[in-house]
N, C-alpha and C positions, 0 to 999 in steps of 0.2 A: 504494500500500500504506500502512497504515495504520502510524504510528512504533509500536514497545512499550515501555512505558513496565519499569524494570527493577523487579527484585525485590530484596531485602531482601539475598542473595546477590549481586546484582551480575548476576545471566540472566536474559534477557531470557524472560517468558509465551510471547511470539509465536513467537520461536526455538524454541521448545520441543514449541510447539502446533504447529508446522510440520515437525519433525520426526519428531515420534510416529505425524506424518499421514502423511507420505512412506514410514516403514518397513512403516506397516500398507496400503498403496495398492499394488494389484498391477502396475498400469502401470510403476512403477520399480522399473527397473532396480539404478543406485545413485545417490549423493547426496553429496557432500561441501559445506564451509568453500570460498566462494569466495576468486580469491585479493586479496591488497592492492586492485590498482588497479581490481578488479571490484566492491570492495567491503568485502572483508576480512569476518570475523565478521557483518557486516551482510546479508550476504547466499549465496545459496545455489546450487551449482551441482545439475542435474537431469540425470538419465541416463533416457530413458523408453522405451520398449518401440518399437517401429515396427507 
């Protein structure tokens, strides 16, 4: 994956874009903030349909 480079705010484009995509994507389920040692903020947990 490609690093994102932060915004002027301090959040990150990619986080964002990655987000917007997951709520609007019917395959998922839900989505959260993975935890610390997975990642923390860096990264994202996935709940996806079977």
């Amino acid at each position: 994956m490609v690093k994102g480079n932060h915004s002027i705010n301090n959040c990150s484009p990619m986080r964002s874009m990655v987000r917007k995509f997951l709520l609007n994507t019917s395959i998922v389920l839900a989505f959260c903030e993975a935890e610390l040692k997975d990642g923390g903020n860096g990264a994202t947990y996935v709940l996806i349909k079977k």
